[in-house]
C-alpha positions as CSV (number, residue, x, y, z in Angstrom):
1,X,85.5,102.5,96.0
2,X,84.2,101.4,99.2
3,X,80.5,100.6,99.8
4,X,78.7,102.7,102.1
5,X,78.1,99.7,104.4
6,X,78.2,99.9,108.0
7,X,81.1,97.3,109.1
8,X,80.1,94.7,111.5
9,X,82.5,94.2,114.7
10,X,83.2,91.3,116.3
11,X,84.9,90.4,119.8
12,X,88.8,89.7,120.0
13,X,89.0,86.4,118.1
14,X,91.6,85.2,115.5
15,X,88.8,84.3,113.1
16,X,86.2,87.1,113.4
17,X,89.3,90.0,113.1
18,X,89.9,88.0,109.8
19,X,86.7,87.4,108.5
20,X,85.8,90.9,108.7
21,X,89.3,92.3,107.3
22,X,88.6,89.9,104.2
23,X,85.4,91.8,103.4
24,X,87.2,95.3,102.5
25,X,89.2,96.0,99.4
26,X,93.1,95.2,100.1
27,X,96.4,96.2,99.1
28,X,99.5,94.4,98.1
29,X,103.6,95.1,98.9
30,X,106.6,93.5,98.8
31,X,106.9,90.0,98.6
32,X,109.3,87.3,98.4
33,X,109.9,84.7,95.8
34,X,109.6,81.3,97.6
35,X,106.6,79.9,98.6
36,X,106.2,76.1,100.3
37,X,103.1,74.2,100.2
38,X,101.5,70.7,101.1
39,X,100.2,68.6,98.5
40,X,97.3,66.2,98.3
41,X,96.4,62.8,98.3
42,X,97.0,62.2,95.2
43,X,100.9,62.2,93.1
44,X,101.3,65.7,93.7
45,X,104.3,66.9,96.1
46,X,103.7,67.2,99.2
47,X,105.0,69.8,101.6
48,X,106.8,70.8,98.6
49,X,108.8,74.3,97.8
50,X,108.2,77.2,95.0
51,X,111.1,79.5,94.9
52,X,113.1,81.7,92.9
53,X,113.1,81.7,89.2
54,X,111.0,78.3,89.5
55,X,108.2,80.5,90.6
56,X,108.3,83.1,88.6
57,X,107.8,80.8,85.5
58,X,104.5,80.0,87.0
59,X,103.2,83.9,87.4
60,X,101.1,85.8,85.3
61,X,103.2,88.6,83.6
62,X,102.5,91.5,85.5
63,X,101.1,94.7,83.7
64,X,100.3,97.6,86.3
65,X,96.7,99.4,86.0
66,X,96.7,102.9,84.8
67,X,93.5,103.9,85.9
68,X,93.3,106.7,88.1
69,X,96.2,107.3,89.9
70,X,96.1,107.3,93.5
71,X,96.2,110.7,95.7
72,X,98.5,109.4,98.2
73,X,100.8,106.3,96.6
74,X,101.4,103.0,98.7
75,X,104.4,103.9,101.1
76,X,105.8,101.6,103.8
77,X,103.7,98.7,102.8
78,X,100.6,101.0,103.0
79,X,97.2,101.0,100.7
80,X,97.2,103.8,98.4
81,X,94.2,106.5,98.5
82,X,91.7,108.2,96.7
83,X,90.4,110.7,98.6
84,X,88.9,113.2,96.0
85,X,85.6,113.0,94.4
86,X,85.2,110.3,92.1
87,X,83.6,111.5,88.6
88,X,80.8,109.1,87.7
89,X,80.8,110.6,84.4
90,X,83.4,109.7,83.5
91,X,84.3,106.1,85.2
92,X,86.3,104.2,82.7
93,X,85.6,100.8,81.4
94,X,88.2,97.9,82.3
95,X,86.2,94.9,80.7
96,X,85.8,96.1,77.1
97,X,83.8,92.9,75.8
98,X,81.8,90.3,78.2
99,X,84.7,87.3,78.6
100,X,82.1,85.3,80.4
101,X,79.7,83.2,77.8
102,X,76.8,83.0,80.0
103,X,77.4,79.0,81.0
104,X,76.5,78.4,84.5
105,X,78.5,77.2,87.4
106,X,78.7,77.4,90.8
107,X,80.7,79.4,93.7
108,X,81.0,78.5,97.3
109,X,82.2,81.5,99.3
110,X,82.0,82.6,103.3
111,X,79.6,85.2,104.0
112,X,79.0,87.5,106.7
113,X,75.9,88.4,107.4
114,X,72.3,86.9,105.6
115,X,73.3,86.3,102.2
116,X,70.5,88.3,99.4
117,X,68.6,86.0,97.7
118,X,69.2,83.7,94.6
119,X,68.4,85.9,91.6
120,X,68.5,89.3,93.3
121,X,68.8,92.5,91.5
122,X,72.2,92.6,92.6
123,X,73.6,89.2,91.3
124,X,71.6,89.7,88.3
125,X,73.0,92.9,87.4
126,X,76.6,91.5,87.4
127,X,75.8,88.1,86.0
128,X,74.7,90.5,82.8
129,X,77.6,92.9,82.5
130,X,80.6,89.7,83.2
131,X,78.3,87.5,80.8
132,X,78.3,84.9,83.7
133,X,75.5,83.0,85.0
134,X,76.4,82.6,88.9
135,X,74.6,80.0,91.4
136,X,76.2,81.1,94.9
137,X,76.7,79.0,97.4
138,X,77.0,81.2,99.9
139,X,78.0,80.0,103.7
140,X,78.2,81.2,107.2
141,X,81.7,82.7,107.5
142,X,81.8,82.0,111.2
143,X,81.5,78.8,110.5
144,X,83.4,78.3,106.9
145,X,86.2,75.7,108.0
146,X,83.8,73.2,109.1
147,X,81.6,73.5,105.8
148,X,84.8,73.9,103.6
149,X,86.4,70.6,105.1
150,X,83.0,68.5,104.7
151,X,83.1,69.8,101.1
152,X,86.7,68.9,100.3
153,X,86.3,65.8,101.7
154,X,83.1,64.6,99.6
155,X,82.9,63.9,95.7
156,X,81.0,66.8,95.0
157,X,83.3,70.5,94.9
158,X,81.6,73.6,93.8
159,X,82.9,74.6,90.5
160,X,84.6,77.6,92.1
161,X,85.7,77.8,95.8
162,X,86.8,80.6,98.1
163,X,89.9,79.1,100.1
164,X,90.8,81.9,103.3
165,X,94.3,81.0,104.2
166,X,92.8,81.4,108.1
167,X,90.9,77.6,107.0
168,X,94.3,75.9,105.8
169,X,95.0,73.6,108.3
170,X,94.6,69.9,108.5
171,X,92.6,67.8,106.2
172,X,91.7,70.8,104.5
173,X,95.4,72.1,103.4
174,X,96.2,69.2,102.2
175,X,92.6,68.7,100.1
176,X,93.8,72.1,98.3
177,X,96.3,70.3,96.3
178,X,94.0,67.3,95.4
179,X,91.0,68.8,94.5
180,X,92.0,72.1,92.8
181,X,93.7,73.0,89.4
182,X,96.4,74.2,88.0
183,X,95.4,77.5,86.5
184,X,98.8,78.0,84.9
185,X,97.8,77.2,81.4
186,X,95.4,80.2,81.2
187,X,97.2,82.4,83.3
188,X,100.7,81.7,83.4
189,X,103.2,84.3,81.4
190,X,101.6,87.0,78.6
191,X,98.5,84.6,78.7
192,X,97.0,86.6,81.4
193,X,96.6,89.2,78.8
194,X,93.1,88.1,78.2
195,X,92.5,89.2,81.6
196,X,93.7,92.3,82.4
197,X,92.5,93.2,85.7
198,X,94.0,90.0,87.1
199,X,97.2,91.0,85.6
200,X,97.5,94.0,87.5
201,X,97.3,92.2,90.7
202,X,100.9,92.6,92.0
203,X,103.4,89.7,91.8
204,X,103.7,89.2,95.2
205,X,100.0,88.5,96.1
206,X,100.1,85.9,92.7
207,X,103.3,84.2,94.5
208,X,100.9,82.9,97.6
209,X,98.8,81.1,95.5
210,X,101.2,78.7,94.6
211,X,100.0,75.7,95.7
212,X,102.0,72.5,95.3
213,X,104.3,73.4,92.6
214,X,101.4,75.1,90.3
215,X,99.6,78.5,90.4
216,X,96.1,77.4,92.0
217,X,95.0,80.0,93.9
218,X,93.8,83.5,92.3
219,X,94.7,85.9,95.0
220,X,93.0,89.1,97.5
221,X,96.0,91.3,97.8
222,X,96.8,92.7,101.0
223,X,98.5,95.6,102.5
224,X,101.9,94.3,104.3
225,X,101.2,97.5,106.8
226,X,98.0,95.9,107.7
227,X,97.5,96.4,111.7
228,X,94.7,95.8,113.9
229,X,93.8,99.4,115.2
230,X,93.5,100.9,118.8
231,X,90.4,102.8,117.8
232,X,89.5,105.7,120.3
233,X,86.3,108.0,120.8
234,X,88.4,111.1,119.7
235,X,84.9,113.7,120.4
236,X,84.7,112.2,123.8
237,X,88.7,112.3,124.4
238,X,88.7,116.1,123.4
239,X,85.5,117.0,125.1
240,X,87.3,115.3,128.3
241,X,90.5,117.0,127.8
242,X,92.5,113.6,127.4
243,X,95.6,113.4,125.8
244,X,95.7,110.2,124.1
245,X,98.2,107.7,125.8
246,X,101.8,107.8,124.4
247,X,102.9,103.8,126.6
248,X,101.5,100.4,128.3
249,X,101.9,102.8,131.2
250,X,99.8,106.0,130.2
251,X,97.6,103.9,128.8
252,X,96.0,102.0,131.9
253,X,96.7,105.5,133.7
254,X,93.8,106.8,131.5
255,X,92.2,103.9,131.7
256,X,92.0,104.5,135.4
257,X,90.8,108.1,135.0
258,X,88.0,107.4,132.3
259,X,86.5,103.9,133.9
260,X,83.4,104.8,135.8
261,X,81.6,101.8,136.2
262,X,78.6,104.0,138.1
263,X,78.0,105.5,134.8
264,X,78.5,102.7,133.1
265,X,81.3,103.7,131.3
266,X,84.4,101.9,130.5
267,X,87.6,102.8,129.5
268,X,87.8,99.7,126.6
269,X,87.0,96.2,125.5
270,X,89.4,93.5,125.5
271,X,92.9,95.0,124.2
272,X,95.3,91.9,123.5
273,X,95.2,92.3,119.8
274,X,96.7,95.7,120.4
275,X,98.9,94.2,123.5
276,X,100.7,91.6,120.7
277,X,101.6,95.1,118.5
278,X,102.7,97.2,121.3
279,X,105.0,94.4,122.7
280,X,106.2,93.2,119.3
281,X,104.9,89.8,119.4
282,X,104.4,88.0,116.0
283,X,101.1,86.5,114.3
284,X,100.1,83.1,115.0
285,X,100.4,80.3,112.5
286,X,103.1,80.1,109.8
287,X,103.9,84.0,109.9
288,X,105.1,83.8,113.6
289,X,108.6,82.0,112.8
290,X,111.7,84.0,112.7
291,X,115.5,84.0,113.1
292,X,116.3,86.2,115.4
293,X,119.6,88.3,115.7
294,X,121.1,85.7,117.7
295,X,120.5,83.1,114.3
296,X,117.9,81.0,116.5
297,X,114.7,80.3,114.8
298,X,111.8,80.8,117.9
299,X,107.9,80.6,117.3
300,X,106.0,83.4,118.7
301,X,105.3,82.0,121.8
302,X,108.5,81.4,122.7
303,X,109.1,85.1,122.4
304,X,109.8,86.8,125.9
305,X,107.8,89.7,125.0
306,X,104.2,87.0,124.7
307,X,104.4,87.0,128.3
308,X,104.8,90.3,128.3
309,X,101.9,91.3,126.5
310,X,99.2,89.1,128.1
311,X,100.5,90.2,131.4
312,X,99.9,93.4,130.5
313,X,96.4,92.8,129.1
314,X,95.8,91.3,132.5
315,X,96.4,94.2,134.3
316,X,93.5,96.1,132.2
317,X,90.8,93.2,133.3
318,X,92.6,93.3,137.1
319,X,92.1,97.3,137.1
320,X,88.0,97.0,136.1
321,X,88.7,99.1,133.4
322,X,87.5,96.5,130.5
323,X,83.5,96.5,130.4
324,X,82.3,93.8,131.8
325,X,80.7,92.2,128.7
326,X,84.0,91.9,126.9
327,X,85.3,90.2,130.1
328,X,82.4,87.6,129.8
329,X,83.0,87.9,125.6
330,X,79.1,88.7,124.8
331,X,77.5,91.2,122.5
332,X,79.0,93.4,120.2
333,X,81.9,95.5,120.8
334,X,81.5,97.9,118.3
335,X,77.9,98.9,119.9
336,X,79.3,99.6,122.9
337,X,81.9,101.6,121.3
338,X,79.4,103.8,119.4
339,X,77.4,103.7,122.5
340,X,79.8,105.7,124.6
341,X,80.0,102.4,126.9
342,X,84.0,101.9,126.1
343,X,86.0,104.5,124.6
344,X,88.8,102.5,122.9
345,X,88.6,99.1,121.3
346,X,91.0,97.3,119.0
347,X,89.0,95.9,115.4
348,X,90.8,95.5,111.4
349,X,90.9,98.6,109.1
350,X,87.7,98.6,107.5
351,X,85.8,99.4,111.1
352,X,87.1,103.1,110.3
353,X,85.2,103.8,107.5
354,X,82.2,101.1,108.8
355,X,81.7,103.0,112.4
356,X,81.6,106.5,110.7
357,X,79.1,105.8,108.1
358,X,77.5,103.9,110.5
359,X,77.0,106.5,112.8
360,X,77.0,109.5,110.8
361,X,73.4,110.5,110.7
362,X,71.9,109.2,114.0
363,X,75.0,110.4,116.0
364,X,76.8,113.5,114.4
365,X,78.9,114.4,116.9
366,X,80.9,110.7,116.9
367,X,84.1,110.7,115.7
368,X,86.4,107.5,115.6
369,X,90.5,107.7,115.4
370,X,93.1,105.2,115.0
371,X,95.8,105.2,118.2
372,X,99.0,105.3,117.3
373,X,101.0,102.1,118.4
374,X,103.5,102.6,120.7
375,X,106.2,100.5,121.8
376,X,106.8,98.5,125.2
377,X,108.8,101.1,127.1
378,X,106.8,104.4,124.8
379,X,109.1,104.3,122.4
380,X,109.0,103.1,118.8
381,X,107.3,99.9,118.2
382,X,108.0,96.7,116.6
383,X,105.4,95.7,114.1
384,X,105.5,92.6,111.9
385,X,104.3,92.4,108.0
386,X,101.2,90.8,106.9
387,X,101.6,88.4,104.1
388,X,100.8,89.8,100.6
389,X,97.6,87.9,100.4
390,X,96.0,85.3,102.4
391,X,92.6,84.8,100.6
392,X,92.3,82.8,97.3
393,X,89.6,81.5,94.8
394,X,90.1,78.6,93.2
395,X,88.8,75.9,90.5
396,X,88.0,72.7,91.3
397,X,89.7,70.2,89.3
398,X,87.8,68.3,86.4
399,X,86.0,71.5,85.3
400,X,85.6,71.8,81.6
401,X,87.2,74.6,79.7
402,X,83.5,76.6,79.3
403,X,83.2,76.6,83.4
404,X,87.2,77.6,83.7
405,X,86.8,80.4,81.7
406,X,83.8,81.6,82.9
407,X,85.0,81.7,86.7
408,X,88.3,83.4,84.8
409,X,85.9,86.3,83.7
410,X,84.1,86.5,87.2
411,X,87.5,86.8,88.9
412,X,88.8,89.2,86.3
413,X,85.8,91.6,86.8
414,X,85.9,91.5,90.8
415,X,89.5,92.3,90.2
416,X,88.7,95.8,88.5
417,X,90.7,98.7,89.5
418,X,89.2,102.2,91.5
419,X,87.6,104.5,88.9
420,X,86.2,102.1,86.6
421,X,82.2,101.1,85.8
422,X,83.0,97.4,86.7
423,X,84.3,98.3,90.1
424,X,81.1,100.4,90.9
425,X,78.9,97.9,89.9
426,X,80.4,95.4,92.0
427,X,81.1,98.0,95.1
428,X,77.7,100.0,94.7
429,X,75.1,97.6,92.5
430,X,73.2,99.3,90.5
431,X,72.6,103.4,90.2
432,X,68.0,104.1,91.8
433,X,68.1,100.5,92.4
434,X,71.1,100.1,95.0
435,X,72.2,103.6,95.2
436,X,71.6,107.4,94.4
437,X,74.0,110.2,94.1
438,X,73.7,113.0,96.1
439,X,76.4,115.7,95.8
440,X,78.0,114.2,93.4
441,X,78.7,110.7,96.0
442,X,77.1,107.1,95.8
443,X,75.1,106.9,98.7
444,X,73.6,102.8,98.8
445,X,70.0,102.6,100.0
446,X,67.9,99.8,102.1
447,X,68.3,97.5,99.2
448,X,71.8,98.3,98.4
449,X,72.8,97.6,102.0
450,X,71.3,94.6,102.0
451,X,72.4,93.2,98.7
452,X,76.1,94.6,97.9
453,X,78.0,92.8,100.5
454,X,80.2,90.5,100.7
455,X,80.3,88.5,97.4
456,X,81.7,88.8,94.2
457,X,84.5,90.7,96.6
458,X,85.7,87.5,97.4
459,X,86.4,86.4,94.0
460,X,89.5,88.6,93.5
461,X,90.5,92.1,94.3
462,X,92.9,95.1,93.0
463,X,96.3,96.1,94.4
464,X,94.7,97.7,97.6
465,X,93.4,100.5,98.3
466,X,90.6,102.9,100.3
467,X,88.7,105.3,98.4
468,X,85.1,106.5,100.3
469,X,83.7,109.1,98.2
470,X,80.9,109.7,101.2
471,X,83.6,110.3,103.8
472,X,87.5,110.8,101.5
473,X,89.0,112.1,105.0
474,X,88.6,108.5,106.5
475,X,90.5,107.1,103.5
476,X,93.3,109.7,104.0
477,X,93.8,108.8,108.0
478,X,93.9,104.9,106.8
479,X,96.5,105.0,104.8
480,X,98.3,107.6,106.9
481,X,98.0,105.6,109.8
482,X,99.2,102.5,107.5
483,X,102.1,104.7,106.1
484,X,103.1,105.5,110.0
485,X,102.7,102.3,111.4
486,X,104.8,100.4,108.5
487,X,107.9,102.5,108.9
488,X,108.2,100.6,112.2
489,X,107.6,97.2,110.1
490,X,109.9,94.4,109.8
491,X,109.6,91.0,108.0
492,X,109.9,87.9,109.8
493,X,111.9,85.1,108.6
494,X,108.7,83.6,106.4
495,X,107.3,86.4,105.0
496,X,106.3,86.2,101.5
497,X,105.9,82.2,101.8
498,X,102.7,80.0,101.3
499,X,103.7,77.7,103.4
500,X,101.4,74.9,104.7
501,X,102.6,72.9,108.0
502,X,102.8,69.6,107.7
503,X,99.8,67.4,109.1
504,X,100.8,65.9,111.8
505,X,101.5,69.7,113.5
506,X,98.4,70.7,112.4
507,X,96.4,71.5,116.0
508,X,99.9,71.8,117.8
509,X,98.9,75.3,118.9
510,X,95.3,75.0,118.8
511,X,95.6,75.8,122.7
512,X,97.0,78.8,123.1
513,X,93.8,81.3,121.9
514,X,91.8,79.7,124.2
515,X,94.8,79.5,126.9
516,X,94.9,83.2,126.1
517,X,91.6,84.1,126.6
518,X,91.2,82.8,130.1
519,X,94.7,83.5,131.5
520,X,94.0,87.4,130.4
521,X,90.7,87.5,132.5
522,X,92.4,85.8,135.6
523,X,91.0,82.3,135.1
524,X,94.1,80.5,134.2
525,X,97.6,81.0,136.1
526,X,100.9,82.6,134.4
527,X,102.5,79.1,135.0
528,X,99.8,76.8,132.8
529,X,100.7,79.4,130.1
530,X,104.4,78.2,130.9
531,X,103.3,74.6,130.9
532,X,101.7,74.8,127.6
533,X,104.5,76.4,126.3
534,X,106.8,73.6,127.4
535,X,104.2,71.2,126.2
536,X,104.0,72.6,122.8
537,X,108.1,72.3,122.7
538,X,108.1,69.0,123.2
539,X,105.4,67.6,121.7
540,X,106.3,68.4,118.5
541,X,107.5,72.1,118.8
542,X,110.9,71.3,118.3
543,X,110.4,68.9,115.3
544,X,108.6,71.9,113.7
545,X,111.4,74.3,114.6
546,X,113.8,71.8,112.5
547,X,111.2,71.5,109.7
548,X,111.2,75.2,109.0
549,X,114.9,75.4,109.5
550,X,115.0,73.1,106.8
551,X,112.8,74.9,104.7
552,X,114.7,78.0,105.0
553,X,118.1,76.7,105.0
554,X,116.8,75.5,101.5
555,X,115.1,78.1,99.8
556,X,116.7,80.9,102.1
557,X,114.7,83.6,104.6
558,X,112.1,85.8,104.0
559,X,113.7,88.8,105.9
């Protein structure tokens, strides 16, 4: 179940697409059994590899949920669906008997948005039903590394932490090593039968939080088919007569047509998260590494079609048909979207079900659709896999066995399937205090808005899914559009791998967002993009290139 929360947007940055992704329920596919990570300070490996049967030994046996079965199953790397009614009568329990004992500890965790207040109604509903006693440390999710790395580098680490794999870089990848524990001996094998939810997290996602030769990370699962979406104004398109563009080409054709900067009207916001899909370019950091059909192992931005797809973004901010606000990257994106003031913009799943809630009783006639991605020349595009989780909590080493178990129970109950009371309550909060139901649906109020967001959802999450008993259509078009866009997927040569770089590479492409931004909006010329790129080669491009060639050569591809 989803909450019905209205989904902040953010502008076109690495981070804020992210951030808010991490906030919705995920889902998990295919993996790969190797996973390479760096290791601490202390006599722990560093840079070290997990593969193979090695790797398995160190899983949780895996025992699959059988809690109401999905309406449309995962396909193509896609979430699965709920999309009927779901019976509150009859909501099943997965947490028989309270595995928490009521000790205290505390949880550091990014938030988004202002964070409810200690002792809520909320926090102290599920502190009651997990028999856990929670003090969140809740911080600024803009903002997280900066905290997170201040933290790892002190004496003093929250009993439980929430690690987003968008933070591990630098100090802070190798801290994760150092500071955290190995979970294996309560997890590991049939002994994650105490905690069933967390067994039913897929294999995969459990495989990325191996972390320096030991399972430290308990995963958020996420769909492989998970693709920033061209979102379009679909009442305005059809009230126009537009047919929704099929290529690069059509698309700045209708741009064209619909700008009208008189009426203050244009056609989108910045599109270069959309550009890198339709051109086939690869994500940024560990997951844009492959050998290619030629055997040569490139990094994303030594990819012909990069070039491609800023040039093209370029031409959207040359033709005036961007608004100028997302050219000077102020306000919100998604207001200007539901305001009529752009008519496509490119934002993570979960803005979908966020914008149509959202708008749903102030502006009736809005509806919101996911474009279709289309390939370079209109054909069928080239889209990479996400890895099967990228989010992890962990436990700070040194805890005793009372606090371990206790963030154990938190997790396990976070982790609880669709169509169970455990999954409500942390979803929905608590039935005339946080929600009613009308017609049969959970509808959150004031309180419940403000409350159930964006916490114990960190903690751990089921294999993925999108159920929104309010609005079940939009769950159908998200994993339809998934389903679609994944039979285009491919797997680059690290898929499935926690891999952490080692230090010394740590900012080498720290440049090119910013390089991005400003050569899309005309500011910087096609040739420093060039330069950079040949600065990045040999400044320690190269030396990377052989370090994950190594890697691979070792523990063999992820494709």
């Amino acid at each position: 179940m989803t909450p019905n929360a209205a989904s902040a947007s953010s502008g076109p940055s690495r981070r804020s697409f992210l951030a808010s992704t991490a906030v919705a329920t995920a889902a998990v596919a295919g993996g790969m059994p190797l996973l390479a990570a760096c290791g601490g300070s202390d006599s722990e490996s560093r840079e070290g590899t997990t593969s193979g049967k090695a790797a398995d030994k160190l899983l949780p046996t895996f025992a699959a949920s059988t809690v109401a079965n999905p309406d449309l199953p995962s396909k193509n790397g896609s979430a699965s669906g709920y999309t009927g009614k779901v019976d509150l009568a009859a909501l099943e329990t997965s947490v028989p008997k309270k595995l928490g004992t009521g000790a205290s500890f505390k949880i550091m965790s990014p938030f988004w948005g202002s964070p409810p207040k200690a002792g809520c109604a909320y926090y102290t509903a599920l502190d009651a039903a997990a028999g856990t006693k929670i003090t969140w440390q809740n911080q600024d999710g803009n903002t997280y590394g900066e905290k997170l790395g201040a933290v790892l580098a002190s004496s003093s680490i929250p009993d439980m932490v929430v690690v987003p794999g968008w933070e591990l870089v630098g100090k802070i990848a190798n801290a994760v090593t150092a500071k955290f524990m190995d979970l294996g001996p309560y997890l590991a094998g049939d002994k994650v039968k105490k905690y069933p939810n967390l067994a039913a997290i897929p294999s995969d996602a459990w495989r990325m939080g191996i972390f320096g030769g030991a399972l430290r990370g308990i995963p958020m699962p996420a769909a492989t088919a998970s693709f920033i979406v061209p979102y379009y104004r679909k009442d305005i398109f059809e009230k126009k007569g537009w047919s929704v563009p099929k290529s690069p080409d059509e698309f700045l054709s209708w741009a064209k047509e619909a700008t009208s900067a008189k009426a203050k009207v244009w056609a989108c916001g910045d599109m270069n998260w959309t550009a890198w899909s339709i051109f086939g370019v690869r994500g940024s950091g560990t997951v844009g590494w492959n050998i290619g059909d030629d055997g040569k192992l490139t990094y994303r931005v030594e990819q012909p079609e990069y070039l491609e797809a800023l040039e093209w973004t370029r031409k959207l901010f040359d033709a005036g048909v961007v608004h100028p606000d997302d050219k000077a990257r102020t306000g919100d994106q998604g207001q200007r979207f539901t305001a009529g003031q752009i008519l496509a913009f490119n934002n993570d799943m979960s803005t979908w079900y966020g914008k149509t809630a959202e708008q749903a009783a102030s502006n009736p006639d809005f509806v919101i659709e996911g474009m279709d991605i289309f390939g370079a020349d209109g054909g069928d595009p080239t889209l990479w896999a996400a890895q099967p989780a990228g989010i992890w909590s962990m436990i700070r080493k040194g805890a005793s066995k009372t606090t371990i178990e206790n963030a154990l129970a938190a997790a396990d109950f976070a982790a609880a399937p669709y169509g169970t009371k455990e999954r409500m309550l942390v979803d929905y909060g608590v039935e005339g205090t946080h929600y009613t139901v009308k017609d049969g649906v959970p509808v959150k109020n004031d309180l419940g808005n403000s409350e159930v967001i964006n916490a114990w959802v960190m903690l751990a999450a089921p294999a993925a899914y999108y159920a929104h008993p309010d609005f079940p259509d939009i769950a159908r078009k998200q994993v339809e559009w998934q389903q679609r866009m994944g039979a285009f997927m491919k797997k680059t040569s690290t898929f499935g791998m926690n891999i952490v770089e080692p230090t010394r590479y740590a900012n080498l492409s720290s440049q090119f967002e910013q390089l991005e931004i400003d050569y899309v909006r005309g500011n910087r010329k096609l040739s420093d993009v060039q330069a950079a790129i040949s600065t990045w080669k040999s400044s320690g491009g190269d030396k990377l290139r052989d370090w994950y060639k190594e890697l691979i050569d070792k523990n063999g591809s992820g494709n």
